[in-house]
KEKOLGU-523082 format. One record per residue (C-alpha): x, y, z. Coordinates in steps of 0.25 Angstrom, whole numbers, padded with zeros to 4 digits, always signed. Example, Ala and Ser with C-alpha at 12.3 -4.5 7.8 and 13.67 -1.06 7.14 Angstrom:
# residues 2
+0049-0018+0031;+0055-0004+0029;
# end
This chain:
# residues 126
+0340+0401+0635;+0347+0406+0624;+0352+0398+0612;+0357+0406+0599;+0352+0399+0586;+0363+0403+0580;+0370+0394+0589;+0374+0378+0588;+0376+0372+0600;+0379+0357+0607;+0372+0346+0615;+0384+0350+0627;+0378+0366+0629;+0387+0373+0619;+0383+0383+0609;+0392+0385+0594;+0393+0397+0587;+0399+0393+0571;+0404+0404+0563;+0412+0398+0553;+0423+0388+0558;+0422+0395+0572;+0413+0389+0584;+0411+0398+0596;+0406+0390+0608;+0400+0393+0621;+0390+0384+0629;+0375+0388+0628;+0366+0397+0637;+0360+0383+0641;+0373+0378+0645;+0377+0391+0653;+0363+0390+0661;+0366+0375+0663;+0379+0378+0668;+0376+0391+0678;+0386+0403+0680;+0399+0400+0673;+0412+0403+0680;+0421+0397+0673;+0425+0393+0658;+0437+0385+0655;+0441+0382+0640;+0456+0380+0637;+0454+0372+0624;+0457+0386+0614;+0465+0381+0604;+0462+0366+0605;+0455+0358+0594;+0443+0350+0601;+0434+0340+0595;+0418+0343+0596;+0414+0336+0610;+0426+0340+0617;+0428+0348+0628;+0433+0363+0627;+0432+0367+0642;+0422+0368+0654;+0413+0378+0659;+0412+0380+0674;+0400+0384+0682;+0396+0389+0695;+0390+0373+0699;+0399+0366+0686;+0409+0364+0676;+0405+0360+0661;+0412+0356+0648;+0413+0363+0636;+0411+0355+0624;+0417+0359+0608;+0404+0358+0601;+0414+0356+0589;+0426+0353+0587;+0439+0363+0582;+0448+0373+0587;+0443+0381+0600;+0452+0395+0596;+0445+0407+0605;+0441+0405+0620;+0431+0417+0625;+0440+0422+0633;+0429+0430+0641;+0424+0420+0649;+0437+0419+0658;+0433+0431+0664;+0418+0429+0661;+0412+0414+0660;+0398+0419+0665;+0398+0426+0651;+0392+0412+0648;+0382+0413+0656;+0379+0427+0652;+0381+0426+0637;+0384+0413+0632;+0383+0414+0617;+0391+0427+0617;+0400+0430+0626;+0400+0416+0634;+0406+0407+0622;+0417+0401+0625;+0426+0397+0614;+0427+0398+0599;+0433+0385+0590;+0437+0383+0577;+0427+0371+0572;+0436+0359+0565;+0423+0356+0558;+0413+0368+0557;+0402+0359+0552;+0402+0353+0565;+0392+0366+0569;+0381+0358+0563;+0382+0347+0570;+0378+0356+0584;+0365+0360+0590;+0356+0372+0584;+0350+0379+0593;+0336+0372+0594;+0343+0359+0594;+0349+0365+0607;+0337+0371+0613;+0330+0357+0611;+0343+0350+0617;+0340+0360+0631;+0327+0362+0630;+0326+0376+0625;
# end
């Protein structure tokens, strides 16, 4: 199981990327696993401003259908666009070209208060 250590990450199965104000997000190699082949990724929150804990779309399965929770809260501004066409690039690649959205953070210290990954690894048994 992969998890980047340069990576934050959350107790729902997502994974952070912070560079400067900007949080990329997609859910973990764990979660991916967890979830099966994905056939379907459905976001239409670009451009709303969501609180940390709230939901920002739902990832379908071949046997499910899982939410997708803001690790922090801001601004979601970019969607990856790719994965209408492509949602198994989640399952391929999910810390590249499988994330799913990028937000602007209201609060970019709110990174500290996420996982590491050891913390992570512990919380799945890695």
């Amino acid at each position: 199981m992969n998890i980047p250590a340069d990576l934050r990450y959350t107790k729902d199965h997502e994974w952070v990327r912070i560079e400067g104000d900007t949080a990329t997000i997609g859910i973990t190699d764990f979660a991916q696993g967890e979830l099966g082949d994905i056939v379907f990724i459905d976001i239409n929150t670009v451009g709303q401003d969501l609180a940390a804990e709230a939901v920002f779309g739902t990832v379908e399965a071949v046997k499910t259908v899982s939410d997708l929770f803001m690790p922090v809260s801001g601004t979601i501004t970019e969607l990856n666009a790719t994965l209408a066409d492509d949602p198994a690039a989640v399952n391929t690649d999910p810390y590249d070209k499988g994330w799913m959205v990028k937000v602007k953070m209201s609060d970019a210290s709110q990174g500290e208060g996420l996982l590491t990954a050891d913390q992570y690894k512990a919380l799945v048994g890695a």
